[in-house]
C-alpha positions as CSV (number, residue, x, y, z in Angstrom):
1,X,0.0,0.0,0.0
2,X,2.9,2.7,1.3
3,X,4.8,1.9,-2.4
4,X,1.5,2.1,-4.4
5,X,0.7,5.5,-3.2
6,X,4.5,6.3,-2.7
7,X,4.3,5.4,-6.7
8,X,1.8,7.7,-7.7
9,X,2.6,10.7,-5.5
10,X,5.7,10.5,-7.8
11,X,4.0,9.4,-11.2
12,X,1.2,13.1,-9.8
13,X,4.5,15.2,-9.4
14,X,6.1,14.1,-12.2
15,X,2.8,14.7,-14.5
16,X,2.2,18.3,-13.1
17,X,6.1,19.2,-14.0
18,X,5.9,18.0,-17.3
19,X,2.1,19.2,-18.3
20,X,1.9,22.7,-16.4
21,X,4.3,24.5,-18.9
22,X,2.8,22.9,-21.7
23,X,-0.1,23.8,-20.6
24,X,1.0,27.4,-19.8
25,X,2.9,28.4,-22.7
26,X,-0.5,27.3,-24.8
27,X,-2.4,29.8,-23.2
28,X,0.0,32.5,-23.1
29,X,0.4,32.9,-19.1
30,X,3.7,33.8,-18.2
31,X,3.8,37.2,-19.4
32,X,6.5,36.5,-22.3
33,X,10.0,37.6,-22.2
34,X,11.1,40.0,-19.1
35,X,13.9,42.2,-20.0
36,X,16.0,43.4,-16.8
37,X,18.0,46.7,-17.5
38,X,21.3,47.5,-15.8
39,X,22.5,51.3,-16.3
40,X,25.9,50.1,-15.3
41,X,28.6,49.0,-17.9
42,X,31.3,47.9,-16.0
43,X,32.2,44.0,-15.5
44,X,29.1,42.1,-15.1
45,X,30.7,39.1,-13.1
46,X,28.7,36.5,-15.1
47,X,30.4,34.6,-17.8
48,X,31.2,35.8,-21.1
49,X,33.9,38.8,-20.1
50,X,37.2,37.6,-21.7
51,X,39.4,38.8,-24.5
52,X,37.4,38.4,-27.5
53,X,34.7,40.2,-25.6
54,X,36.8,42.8,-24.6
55,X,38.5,42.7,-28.3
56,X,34.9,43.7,-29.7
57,X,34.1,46.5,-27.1
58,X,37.4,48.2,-28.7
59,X,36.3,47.4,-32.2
60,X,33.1,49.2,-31.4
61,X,34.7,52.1,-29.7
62,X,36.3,53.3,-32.3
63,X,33.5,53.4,-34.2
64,X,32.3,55.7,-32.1
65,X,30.1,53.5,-30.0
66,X,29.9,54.3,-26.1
67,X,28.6,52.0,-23.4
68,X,25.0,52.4,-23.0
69,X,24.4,49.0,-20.5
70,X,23.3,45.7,-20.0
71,X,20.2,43.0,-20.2
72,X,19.1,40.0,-19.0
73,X,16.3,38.1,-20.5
74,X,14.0,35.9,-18.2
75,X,10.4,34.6,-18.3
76,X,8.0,31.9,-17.3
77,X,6.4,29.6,-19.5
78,X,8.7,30.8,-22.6
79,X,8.8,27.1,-23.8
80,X,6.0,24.4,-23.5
81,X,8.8,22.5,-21.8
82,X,10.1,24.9,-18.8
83,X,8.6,26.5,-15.4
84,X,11.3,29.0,-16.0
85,X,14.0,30.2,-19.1
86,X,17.1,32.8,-18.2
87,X,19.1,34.3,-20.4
88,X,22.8,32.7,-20.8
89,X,25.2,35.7,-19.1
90,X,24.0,39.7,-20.2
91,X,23.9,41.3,-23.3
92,X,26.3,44.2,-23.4
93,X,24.7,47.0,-25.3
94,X,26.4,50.1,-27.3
95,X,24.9,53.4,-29.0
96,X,26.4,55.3,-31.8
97,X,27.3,59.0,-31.5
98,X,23.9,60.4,-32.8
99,X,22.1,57.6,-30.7
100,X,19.9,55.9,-33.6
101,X,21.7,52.8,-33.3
102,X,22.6,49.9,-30.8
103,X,24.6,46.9,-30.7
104,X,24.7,44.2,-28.6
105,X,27.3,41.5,-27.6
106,X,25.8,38.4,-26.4
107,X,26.3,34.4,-26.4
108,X,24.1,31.9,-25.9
109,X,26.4,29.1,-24.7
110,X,29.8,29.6,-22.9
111,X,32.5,28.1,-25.6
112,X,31.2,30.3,-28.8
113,X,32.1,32.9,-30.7
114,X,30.6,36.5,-29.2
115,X,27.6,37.2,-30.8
116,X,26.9,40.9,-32.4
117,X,23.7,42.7,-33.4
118,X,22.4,46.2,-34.7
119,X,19.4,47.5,-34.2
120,X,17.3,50.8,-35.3
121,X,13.9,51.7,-34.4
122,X,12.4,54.5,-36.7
123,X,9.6,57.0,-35.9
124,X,6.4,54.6,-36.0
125,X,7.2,51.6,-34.8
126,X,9.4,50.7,-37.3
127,X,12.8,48.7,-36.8
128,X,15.6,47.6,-38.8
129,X,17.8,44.4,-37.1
130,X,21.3,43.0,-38.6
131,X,22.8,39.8,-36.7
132,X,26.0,37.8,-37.3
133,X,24.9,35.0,-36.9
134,X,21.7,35.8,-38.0
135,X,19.1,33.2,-37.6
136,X,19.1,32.9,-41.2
137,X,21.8,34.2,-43.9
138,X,19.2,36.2,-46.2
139,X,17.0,38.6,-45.4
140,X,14.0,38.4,-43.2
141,X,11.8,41.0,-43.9
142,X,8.1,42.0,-42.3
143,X,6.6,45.2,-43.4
144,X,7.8,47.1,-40.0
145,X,10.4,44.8,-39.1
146,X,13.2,43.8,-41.4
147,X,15.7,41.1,-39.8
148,X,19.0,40.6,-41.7
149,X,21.4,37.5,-40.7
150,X,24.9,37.8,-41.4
151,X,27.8,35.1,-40.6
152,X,31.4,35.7,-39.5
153,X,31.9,39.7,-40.1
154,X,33.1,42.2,-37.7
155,X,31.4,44.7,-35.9
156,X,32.7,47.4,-38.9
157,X,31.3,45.0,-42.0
158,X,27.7,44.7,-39.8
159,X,27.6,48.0,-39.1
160,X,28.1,49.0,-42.5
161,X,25.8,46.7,-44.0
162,X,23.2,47.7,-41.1
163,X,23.4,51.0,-42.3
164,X,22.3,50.1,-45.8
165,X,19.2,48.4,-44.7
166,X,18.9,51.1,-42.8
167,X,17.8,53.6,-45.5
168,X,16.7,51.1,-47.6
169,X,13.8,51.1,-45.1
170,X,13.4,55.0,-44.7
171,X,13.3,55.2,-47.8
172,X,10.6,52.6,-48.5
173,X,8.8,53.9,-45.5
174,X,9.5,57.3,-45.6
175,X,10.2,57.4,-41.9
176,X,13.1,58.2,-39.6
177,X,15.6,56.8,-37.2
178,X,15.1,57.7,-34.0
179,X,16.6,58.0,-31.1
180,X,16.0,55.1,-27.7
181,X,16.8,54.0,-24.7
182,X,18.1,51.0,-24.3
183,X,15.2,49.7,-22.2
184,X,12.9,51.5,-25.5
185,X,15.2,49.3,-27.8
186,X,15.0,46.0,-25.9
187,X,11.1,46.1,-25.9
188,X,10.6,47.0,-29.0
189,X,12.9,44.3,-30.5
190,X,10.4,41.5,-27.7
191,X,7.8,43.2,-28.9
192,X,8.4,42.3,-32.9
193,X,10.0,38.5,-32.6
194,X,7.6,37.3,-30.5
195,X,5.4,35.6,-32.5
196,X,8.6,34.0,-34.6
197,X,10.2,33.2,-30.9
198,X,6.7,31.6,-29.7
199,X,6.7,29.4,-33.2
200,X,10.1,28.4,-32.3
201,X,9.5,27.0,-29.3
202,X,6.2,25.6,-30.4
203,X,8.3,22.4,-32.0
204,X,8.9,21.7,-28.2
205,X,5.9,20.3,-28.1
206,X,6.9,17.0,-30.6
207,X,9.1,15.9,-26.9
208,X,5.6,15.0,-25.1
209,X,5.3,12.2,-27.8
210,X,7.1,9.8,-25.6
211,X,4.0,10.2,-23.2
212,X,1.6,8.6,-25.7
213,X,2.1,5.1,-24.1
214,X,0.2,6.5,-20.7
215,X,-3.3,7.1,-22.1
216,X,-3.3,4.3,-24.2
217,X,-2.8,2.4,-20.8
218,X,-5.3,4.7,-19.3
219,X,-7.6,3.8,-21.9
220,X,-7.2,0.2,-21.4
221,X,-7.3,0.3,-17.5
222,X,-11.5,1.3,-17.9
223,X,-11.9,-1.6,-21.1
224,X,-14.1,-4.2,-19.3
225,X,-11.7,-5.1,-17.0
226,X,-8.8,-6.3,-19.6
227,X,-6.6,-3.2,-19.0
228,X,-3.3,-3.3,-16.9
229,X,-3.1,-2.5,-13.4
230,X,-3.1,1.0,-12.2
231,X,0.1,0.4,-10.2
232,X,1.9,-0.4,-13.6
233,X,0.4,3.1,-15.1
234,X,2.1,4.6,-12.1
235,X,5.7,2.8,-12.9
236,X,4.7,3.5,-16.7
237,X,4.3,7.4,-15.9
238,X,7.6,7.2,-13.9
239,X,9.6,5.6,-16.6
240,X,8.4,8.2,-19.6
241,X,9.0,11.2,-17.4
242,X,12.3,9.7,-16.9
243,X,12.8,9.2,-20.8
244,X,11.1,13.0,-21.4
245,X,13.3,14.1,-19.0
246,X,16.4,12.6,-20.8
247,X,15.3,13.4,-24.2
248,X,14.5,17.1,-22.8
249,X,18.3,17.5,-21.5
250,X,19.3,16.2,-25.4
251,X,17.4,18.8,-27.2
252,X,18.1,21.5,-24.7
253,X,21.8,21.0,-23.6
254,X,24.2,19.0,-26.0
255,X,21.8,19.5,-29.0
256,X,21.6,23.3,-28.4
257,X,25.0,23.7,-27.7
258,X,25.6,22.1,-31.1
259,X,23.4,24.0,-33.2
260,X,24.4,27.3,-31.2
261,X,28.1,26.7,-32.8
262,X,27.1,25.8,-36.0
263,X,24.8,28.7,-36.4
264,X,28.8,30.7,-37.0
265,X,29.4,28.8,-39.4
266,X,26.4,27.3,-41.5
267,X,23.1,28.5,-43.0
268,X,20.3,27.3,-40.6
269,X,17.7,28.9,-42.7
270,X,14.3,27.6,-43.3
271,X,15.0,26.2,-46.3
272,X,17.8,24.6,-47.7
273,X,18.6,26.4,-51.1
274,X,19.0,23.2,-53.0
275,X,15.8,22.5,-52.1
276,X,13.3,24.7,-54.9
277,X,10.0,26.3,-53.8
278,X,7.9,23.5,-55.2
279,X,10.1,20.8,-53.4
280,X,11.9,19.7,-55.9
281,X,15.7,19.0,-55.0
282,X,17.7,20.4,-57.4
283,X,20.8,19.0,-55.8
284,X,23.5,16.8,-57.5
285,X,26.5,14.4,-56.9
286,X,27.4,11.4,-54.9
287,X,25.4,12.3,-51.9
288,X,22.7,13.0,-53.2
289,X,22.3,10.2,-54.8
290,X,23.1,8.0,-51.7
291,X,20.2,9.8,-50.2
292,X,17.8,8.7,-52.4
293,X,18.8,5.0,-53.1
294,X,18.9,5.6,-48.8
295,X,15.2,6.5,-48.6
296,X,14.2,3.1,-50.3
297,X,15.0,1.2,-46.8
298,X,14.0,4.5,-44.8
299,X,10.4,3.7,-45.8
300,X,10.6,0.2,-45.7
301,X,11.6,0.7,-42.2
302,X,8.6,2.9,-41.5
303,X,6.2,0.9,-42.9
304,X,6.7,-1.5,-41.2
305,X,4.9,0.3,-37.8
306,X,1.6,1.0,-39.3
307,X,1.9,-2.8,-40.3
308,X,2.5,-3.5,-36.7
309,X,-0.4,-1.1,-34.9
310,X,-3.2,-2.6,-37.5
311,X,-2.4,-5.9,-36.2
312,X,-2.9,-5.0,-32.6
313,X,-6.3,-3.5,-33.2
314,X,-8.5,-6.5,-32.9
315,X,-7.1,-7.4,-29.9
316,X,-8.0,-3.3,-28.3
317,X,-11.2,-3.4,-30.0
318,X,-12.1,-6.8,-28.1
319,X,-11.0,-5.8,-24.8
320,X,-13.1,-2.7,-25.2
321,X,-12.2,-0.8,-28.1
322,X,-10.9,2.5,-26.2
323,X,-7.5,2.4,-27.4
324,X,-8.2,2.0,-31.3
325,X,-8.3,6.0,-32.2
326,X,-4.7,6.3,-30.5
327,X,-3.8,3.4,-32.7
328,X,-5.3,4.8,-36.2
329,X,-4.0,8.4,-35.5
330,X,-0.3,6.6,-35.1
331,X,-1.2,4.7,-38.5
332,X,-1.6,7.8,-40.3
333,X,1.4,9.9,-38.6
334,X,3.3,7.1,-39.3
335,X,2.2,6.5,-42.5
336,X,2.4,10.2,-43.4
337,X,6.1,9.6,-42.9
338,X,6.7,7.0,-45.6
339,X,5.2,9.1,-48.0
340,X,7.8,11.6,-47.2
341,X,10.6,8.8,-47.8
342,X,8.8,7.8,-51.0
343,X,9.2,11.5,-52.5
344,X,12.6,11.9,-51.1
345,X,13.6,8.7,-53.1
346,X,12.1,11.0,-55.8
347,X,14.1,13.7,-54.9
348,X,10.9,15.9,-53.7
349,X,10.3,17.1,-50.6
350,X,6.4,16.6,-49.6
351,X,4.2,16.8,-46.8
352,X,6.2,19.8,-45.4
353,X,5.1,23.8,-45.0
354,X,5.7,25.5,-47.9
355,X,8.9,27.9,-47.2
356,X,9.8,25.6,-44.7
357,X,11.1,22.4,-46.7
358,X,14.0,20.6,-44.6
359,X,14.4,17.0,-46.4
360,X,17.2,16.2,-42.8
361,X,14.0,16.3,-41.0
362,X,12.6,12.9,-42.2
363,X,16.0,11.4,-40.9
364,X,15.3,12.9,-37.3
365,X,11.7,12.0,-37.2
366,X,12.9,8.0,-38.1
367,X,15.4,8.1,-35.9
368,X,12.7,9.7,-33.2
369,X,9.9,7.4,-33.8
370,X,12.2,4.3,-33.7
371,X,13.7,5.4,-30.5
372,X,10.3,6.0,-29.0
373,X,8.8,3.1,-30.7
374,X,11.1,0.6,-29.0
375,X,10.7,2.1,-25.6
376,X,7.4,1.1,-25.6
377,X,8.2,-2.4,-27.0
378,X,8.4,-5.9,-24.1
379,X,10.9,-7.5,-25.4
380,X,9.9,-11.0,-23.3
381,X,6.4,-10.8,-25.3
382,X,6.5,-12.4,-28.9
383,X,8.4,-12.3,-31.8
384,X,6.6,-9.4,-33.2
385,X,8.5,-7.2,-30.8
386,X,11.5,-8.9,-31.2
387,X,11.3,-7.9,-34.7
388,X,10.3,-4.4,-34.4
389,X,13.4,-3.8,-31.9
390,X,15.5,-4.5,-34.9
391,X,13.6,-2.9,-36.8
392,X,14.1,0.5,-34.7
393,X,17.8,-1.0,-34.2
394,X,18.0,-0.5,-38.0
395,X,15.8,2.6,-38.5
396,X,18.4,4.5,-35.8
397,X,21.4,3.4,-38.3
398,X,19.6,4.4,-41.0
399,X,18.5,7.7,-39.7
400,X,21.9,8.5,-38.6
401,X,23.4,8.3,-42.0
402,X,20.8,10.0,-43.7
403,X,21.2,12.7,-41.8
404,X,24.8,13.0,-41.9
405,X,25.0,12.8,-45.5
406,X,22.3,15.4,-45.6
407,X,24.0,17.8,-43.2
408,X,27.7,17.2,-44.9
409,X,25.6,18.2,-48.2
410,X,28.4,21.0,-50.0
411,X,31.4,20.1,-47.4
């Protein structure tokens, strides 16, 4: 009796951490990003002060740019999967002599290059924004908001090119820098990404995936008596906030450390340019052509799971039936993804967002769903599972190399 509800005190605590931001950031609570301001431009004590900092202070100085401060970004509920997000260090900010224009000095991770922004705010509400790296290496343009990514220029070469968008957009708009605070600057600049930062961290949702197991148990706990035992939902809720946990520590530690260095380097854009508007992949060569022959077994692989879940749906709908519509919806997601493979062989990205076609993502889902897929799996019961772990053994291999060859693409 003490373990059962020792169990499910834990399996409760567990389900409130995980759902409550999810929850949260779905309704907007929180009150978005909080921007603390610190008039004081001396050392900050926090991480990030060194010599390549310090090397692009004097860069800016003699451009002219003063001290003007400091930031720090914090909020609640900023990401479906944390209570609360704080920013990495402070952002050091600078103003030019005639005070229309600021740049900051940031990182996101300790061991990266120092990150460098401009940004001008025009009578109006408009703003002009130039970032090396930029979250994208072409421009990014809104009708009040124009977002240009650069990679691996100094502060001089951004400043210069800042300046050109610069009047580019008075002219366009027939409006005028202004003059701002930094405080005026840093909301302003929340104030326009936040819908693009909110879509962002919308994909966080795909990590409560590993939780699908728990109401298909739930579902077959209440069918006439054939379901499992509520102390196993308890352990099976303990286990996938373990593995959410885990996989939540992947995406947002080593995997964002990773992509935070690679953003100096490589275009992380939307959309590949090889890849045409109408999802045709107008790439060449050897890898290419791996990747195709590649997506042959990639769907093979994948099909075999909807293969698997329509097999098991006799045996829900006889002991009650409750746990089919989890089933079919897997089916089709599932299925969805071979279709993908089946155009990639093709050499066609489908089933994406226009504007937003990334052919490495069908590598990460197949290695995501076999990973997931095989957690789920007993290994003691049958030789259908026994084949479905080597099937997801397989999948992982073959997601691994597809996305490798599709991320050394040009190298």
């Amino acid at each position: 009796m003490v373990a059962s509800v020792v169990l499910w005190a834990g399996a409760l605590a567990l389900t409130i951490w995980i759902l409550v931001p999810a929850i949260a950031f779905a309704l907007g609570a929180g009150g978005g990003v909080q921007t603390d301001v610190y008039p004081d431009v001396g050392s900050s004590g926090l991480p990030g002060d060194d010599a390549l900092m310090e090397s692009r202070m004097q860069q800016l100085a003699a451009l002219g740019f003063r001290a003007a401060g400091r930031t720090r970004e914090h909020g609640r509920f900023l990401f479906p999967t944390h209570w609360h997000w704080e920013q990495y260090g402070t952002t050091r900010w600078f103003v030019s002599p005639d005070g229309h224009t600021h740049v900051t000095l940031s990182r996101v991770i300790p061991d990266e290059p120092v990150r460098i922004a401009a940004v001008t705010t025009f009578d109006g509400g408009g703003m002009v924004r130039t970032s090396s790296p930029g979250t994208e290496a072409k421009q990014f343009a809104h009708p009040t908001y124009w977002r240009v990514g650069l990679r691996n220029v100094d502060p001089a070469t951004l400043v210069a090119r800042h300046q050109e968008q610069v009047e580019a957009f008075a002219r366009e708009h027939a409006a005028r820098a202004r003059a701002a605070t930094v405080a005026e600057v840093a909301a302003a600049d929340t104030a326009a990404t936040r819908a693009t930062l909110r879509k962002s961290a919308a994909g966080s949702y795909t990590l409560l995936c590993v939780l699908l197991p728990v109401p298909i148990s739930l579902v077959g706990l209440g069918s006439r008596g054939r379901g499992v035992g509520s102390l196993v939902i308890a352990g099976e809720i303990c286990m996938m906030a373990g593995l959410y946990a885990l996989l939540r520590w992947v995406v947002h530690g080593p995997l964002l450390r990773y992509n935070a260095r690679r953003s100096h380097n490589e275009d992380l854009a939307p959309q590949p340019d090889y890849v045409a508007p109408d999802g045709r992949i107008a790439a060449t060569g050897k890898n290419e052509r791996w990747l195709r022959v590649l997506a042959i077994p990639a769907a093979l692989l994948s099909a075999v799971w909807p293969i698997a879940f329509a097999s098991k749906i006799p045996q829900h709908y006889a002991g009650g039936g409750g746990a089919v519509i989890l089933q079919v919806v897997l089916i089709v997601l599932i299925s969805l993804l071979v279709v993908q493979f089946v155009g990639r062989a093709l050499g066609k990205v489908v089933l994406q967002k226009k504007g937003a076609l990334r052919p490495s993502q069908f590598w990460t889902s197949l290695i995501m769903m076999a990973f997931l897929f095989a957690t789920w799996l007993d290994w003691s019961r049958g030789t259908l599972n026994r084949v479905l772990y080597m099937d997801a053994a397989l999948s992982v291999v073959v997601g691994f190399v597809g996305w490798r060859l599709e991320r050394s693409r040009g190298k």
